[in-house]
C-alpha positions as CSV (number, residue, x, y, z in Angstrom):
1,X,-7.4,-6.6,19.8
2,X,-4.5,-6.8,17.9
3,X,-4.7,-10.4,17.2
4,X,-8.4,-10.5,16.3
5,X,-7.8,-7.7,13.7
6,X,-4.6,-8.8,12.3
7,X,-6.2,-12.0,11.1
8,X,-9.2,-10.2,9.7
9,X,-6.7,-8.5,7.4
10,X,-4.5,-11.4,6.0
11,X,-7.4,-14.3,6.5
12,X,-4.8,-16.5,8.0
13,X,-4.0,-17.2,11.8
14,X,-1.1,-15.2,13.3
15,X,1.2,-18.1,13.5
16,X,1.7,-18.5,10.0
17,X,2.8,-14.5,9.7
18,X,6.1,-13.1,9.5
19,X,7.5,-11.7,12.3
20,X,8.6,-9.3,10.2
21,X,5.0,-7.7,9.3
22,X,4.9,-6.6,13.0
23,X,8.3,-5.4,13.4
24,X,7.7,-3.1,10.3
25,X,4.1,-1.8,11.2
26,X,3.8,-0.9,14.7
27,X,6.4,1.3,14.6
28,X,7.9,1.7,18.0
29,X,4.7,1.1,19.3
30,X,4.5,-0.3,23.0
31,X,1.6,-0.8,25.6
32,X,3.2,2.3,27.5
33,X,3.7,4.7,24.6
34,X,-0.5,4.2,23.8
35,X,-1.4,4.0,27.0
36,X,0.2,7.3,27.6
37,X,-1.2,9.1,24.4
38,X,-5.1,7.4,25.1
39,X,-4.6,9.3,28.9
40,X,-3.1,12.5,27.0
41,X,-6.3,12.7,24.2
42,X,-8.8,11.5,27.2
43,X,-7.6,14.7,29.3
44,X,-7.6,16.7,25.8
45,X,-4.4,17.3,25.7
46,X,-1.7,16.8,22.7
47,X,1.4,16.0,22.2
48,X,4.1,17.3,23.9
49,X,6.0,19.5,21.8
50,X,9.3,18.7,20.1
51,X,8.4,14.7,21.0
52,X,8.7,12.8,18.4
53,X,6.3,9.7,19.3
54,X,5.6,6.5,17.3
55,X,4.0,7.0,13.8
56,X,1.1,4.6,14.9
57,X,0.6,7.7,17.0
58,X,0.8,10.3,14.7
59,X,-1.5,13.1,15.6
60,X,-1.1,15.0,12.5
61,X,0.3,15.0,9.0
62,X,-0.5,16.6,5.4
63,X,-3.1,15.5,3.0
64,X,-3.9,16.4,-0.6
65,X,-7.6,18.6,-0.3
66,X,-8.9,15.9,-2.4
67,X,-7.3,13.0,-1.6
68,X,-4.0,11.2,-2.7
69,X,-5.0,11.3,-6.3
70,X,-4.5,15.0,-6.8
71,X,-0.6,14.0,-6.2
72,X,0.0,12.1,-9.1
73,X,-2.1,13.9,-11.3
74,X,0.0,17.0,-10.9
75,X,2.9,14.6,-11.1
76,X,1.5,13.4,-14.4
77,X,1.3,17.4,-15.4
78,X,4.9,18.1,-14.6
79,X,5.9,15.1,-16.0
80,X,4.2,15.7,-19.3
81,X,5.3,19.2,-19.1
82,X,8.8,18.7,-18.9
83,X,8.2,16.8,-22.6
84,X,7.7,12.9,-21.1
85,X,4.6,10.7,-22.2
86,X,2.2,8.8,-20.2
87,X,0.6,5.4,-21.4
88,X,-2.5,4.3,-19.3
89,X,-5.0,1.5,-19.3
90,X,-2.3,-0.5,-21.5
91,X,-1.6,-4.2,-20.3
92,X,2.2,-5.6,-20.3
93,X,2.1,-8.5,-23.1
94,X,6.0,-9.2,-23.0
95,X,9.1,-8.1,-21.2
96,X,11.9,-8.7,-23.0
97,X,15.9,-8.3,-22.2
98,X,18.4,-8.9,-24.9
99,X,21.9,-9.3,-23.3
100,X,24.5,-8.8,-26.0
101,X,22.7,-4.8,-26.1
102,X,21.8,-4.6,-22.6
103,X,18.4,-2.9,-24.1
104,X,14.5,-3.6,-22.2
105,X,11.6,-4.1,-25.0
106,X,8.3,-3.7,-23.4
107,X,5.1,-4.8,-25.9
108,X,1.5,-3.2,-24.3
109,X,-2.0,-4.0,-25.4
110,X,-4.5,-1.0,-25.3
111,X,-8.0,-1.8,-24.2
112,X,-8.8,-1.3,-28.0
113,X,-6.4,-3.1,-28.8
114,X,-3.5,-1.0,-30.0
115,X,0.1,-2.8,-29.5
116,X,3.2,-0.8,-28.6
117,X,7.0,-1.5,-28.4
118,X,8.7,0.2,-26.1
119,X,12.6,-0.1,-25.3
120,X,14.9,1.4,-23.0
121,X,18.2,0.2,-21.4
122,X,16.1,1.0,-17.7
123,X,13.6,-0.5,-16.2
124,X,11.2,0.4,-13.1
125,X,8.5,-1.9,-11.9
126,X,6.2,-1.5,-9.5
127,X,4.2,-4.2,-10.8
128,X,3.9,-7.2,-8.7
129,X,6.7,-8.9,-8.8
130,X,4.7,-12.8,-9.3
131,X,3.2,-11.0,-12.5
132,X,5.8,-9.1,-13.7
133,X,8.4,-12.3,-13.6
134,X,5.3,-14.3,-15.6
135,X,6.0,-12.1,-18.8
136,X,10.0,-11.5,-18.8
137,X,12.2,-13.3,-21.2
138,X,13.9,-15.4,-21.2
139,X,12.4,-17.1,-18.2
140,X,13.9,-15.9,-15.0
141,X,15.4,-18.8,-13.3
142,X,13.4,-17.8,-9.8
143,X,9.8,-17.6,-11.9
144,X,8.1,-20.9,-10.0
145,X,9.4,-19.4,-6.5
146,X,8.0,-15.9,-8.2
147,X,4.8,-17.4,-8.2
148,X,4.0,-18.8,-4.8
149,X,3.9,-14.5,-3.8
150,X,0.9,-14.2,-2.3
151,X,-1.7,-11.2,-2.0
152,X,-4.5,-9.9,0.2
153,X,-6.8,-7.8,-1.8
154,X,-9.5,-5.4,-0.4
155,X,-12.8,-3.5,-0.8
156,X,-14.6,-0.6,0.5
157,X,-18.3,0.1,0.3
158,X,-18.6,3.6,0.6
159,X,-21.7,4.8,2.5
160,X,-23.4,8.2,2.3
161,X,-25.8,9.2,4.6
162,X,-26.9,12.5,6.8
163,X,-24.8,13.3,9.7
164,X,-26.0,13.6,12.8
165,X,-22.7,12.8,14.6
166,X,-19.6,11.4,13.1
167,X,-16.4,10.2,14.6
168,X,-13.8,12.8,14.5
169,X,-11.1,9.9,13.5
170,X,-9.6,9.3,10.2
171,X,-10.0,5.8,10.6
172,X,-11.1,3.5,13.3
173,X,-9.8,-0.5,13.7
174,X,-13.3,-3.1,14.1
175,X,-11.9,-6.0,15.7
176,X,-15.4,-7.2,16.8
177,X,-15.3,-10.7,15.3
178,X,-18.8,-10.8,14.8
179,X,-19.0,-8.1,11.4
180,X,-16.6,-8.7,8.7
181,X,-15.6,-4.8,8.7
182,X,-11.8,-4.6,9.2
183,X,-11.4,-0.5,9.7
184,X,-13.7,2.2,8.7
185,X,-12.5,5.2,7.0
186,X,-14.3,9.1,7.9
187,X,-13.7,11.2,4.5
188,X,-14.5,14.4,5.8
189,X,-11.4,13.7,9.1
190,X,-9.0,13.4,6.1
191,X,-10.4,16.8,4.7
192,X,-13.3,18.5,4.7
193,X,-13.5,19.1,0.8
194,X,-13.9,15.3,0.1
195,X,-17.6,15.7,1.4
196,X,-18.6,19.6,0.2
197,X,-22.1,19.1,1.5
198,X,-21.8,19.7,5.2
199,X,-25.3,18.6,6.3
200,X,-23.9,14.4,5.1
201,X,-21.1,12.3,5.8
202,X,-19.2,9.5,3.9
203,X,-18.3,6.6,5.5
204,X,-15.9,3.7,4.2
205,X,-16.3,0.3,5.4
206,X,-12.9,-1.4,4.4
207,X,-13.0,-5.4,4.2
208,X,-10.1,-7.6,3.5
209,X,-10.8,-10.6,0.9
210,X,-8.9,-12.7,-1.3
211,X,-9.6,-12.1,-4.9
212,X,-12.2,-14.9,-6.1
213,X,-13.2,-15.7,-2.3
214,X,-16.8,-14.7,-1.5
215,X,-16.6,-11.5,-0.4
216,X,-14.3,-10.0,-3.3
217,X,-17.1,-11.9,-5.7
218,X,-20.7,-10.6,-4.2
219,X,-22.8,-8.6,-6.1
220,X,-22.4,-5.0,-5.4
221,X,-26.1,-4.7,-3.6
222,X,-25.3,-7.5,-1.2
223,X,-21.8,-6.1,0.3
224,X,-24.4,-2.8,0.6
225,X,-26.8,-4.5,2.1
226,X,-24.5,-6.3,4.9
227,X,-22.4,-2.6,4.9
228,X,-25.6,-1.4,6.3
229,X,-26.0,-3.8,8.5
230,X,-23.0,-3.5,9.7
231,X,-22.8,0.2,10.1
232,X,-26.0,0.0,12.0
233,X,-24.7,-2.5,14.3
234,X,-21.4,-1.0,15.8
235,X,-23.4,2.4,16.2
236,X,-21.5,4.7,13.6
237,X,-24.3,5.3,11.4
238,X,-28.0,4.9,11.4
239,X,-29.1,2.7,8.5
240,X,-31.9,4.7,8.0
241,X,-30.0,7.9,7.6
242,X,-28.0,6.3,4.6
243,X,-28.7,7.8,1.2
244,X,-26.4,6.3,-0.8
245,X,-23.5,3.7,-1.5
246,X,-21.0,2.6,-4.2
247,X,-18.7,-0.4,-4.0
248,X,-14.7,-0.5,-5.1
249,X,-12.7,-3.4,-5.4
250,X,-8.7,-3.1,-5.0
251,X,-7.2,-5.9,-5.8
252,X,-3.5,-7.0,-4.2
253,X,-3.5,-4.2,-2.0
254,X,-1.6,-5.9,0.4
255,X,1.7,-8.2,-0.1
256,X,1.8,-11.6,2.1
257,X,3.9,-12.1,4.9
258,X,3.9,-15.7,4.9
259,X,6.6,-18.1,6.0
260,X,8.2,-18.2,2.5
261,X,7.9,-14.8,1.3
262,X,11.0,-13.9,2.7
263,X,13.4,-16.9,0.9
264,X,11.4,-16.3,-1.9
265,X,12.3,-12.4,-2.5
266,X,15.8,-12.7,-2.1
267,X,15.9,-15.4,-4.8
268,X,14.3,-12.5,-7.2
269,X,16.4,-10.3,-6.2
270,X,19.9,-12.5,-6.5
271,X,18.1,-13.2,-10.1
272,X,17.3,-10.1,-11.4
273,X,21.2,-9.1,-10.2
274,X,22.8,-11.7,-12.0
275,X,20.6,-11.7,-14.8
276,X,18.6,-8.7,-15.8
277,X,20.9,-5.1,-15.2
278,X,19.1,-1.7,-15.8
279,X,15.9,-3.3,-13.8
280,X,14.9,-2.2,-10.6
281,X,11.9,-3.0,-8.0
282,X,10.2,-0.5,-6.5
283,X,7.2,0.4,-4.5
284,X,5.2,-2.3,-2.1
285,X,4.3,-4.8,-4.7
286,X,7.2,-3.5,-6.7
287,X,9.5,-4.7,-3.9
288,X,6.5,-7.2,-2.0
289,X,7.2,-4.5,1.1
290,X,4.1,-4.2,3.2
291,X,5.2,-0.4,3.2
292,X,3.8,3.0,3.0
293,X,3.4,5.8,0.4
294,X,6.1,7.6,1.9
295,X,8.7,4.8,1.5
296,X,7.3,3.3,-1.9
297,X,8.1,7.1,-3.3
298,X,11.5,7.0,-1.2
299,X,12.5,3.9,-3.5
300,X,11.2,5.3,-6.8
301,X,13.2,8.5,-6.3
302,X,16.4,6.6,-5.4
303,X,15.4,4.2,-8.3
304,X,15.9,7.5,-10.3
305,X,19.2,8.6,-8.9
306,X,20.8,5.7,-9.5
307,X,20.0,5.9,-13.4
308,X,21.4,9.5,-13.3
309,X,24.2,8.6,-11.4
310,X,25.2,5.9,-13.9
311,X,24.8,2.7,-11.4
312,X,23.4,1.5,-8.1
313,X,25.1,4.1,-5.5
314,X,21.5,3.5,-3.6
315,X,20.5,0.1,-2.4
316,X,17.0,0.3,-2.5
317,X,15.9,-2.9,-0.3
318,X,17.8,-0.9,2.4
319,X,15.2,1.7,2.2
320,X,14.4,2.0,6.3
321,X,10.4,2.6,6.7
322,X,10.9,3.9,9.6
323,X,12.8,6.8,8.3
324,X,11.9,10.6,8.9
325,X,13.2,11.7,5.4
326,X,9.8,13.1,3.9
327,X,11.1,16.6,3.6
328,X,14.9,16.6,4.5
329,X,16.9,16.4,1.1
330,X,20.0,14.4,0.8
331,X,19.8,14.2,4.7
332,X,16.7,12.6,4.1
333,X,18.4,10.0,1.5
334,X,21.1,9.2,4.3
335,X,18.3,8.7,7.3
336,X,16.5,6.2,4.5
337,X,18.9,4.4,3.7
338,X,20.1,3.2,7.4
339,X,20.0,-0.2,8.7
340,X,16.4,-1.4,8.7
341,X,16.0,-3.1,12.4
342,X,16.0,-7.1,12.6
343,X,12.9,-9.1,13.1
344,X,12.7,-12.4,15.6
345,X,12.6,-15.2,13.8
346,X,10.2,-17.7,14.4
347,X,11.1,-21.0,15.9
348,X,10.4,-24.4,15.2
């Protein structure tokens, strides 16, 4: 299973992936522990209390009614309160650094095409780190290595339909290699005010693509049409019950694990430390961390500290994903910042 569906996601056979990927997504996982847990849910019971099991596992957690989104727009709201202002839909012409000052100029293009100047002696990107390293002057020394990064991006086709049954999930993994499917999400498992109208259900059909590569390029009604098909065909939804469908393309939604990525990012990093102070990576392409929302947020925070605190007290590449620090303050800082756990290498 977990071959099959690994390869789905990155298009590329599992020898030429990092052992690291692994190490940093399964989280603990074993054959025991999920063996265990599928004989606990098969007998309908839950978790045992006070056990704290692998967050592949993870029976429960806390989600925005709406979805994720809701988050940053209140962010956005407290932000703006507290007398900051936010920029959107502007593209990053030129990043500039200007040593004798030590000051950041940033020039944006609108989409009606309005150009601003900003400048600051800090800088936080969560860009991707092969674009971002395209537009800084003067030319980082590690730009060429910056642009062998690679990304897998990603699409869902969203289908509505009336529900007759629905899997009680949030997600489920399609390893079948005969449908292109990768996992399909269940809206109304991640809250039941994403889909108001009880008597439907909403469906996302998740496939991994490169940007440019067939997929990522169809027209919207043929990824519907082989959605449907698709949908039909594992027995999650009657094609003829479907009402509705939209299609929504994401693209680098995944950083590359590949044999170089590694060699590559700690050239960035031993560049932008010699080179360009006040700028710090953070989040998953930020950083090119396969990583979740929880640690990407972890590392903006931190980013954050360390411009209050005058310097880098917090070494955010030490940022442990596997940390419990969601809602435990400074203790929270401390149990992030421990030693992230080695990876085997791969051999010759």
């Amino acid at each position: 299973f977990f071959k099959t569906y690994t390869e789905k996601v990155w298009g590329m056979s599992c020898d030429e992936i990092s052992a690291d990927w692994a190490a940093q997504r399964i989280k603990g996982l074993s054959l025991w522990s999920a063996a265990k847990d599928a004989l606990r849910r098969s007998l309908g019971l839950g978790r045992l209390n006070g056990t704290n099991g692998p967050k592949t596992l993870i029976e429960s957690f806390r989600y925005p009614r709406k979805g994720p989104g809701m988050m940053w727009e209140a962010a956005a709201r407290r932000m703006q309160a507290a007398g900051g202002t936010l920029h959107m839909d502007a593209a990053i012409e030129r990043v500039a650094f200007d040593r004798p000052s030590g000051v950041w100029s940033i020039t944006t293009k609108s989409a009606d095409g309005t150009v601003r100047e900003y400048r600051a002696r800090n800088l936080l990107s969560s860009a991707p780190i092969r674009e971002l390293f395209s537009v800084i002057e003067p030319r980082p020394a590690s730009v060429a290595a910056a642009s062998r990064l690679r990304y897998r991006d990603f699409l869902t086709v969203v289908l509505i339909g009336r529900a007759h049954s629905e899997p009680p999930d949030n997600w489920i993994y399609i390893h079948d290699p005969s449908v292109k499917v990768g996992r399909v999400q269940n809206f109304r498992s991640w809250s039941p005010e994403m889909v108001p109208d009880q008597s439907m259900t909403c469906l996302g059909l998740e496939y991994f693509c490169f940007e440019g590569d067939g997929l990522w390029a169809a027209p919207d009604e043929v990824l519907v049409a082989m959605a449907k098909d698709e949908i039909d065909r594992i027995g999650l939804m009657n094609r003829a019950d479907i009402t509705d469908a939209t299609v929504v393309r994401q693209a680098k939604a995944y950083p590359v694990y590949d044999a170089n990525y590694a060699e590559i990012v700690a050239a960035v990093r031993r560049d932008i430390a010699a080179n360009y102070p006040g700028l710090q990576l953070i989040g998953r392409n930020g950083m090119h961390k396969y990583n979740n929302q929880d640690h990407a947020m972890m590392t903006g925070m931190l980013a954050a500290m360390n411009i209050i605190e005058g310097g880098p007290r917090y070494d955010l590449w030490g940022v442990n994903e596997d940390a419990e620090y969601a809602e435990a303050g400074m203790s929270g800082v401390n149990s992030a910042l421990s030693s992230e756990r080695l990876v085997p290498g791969k051999s010759a």
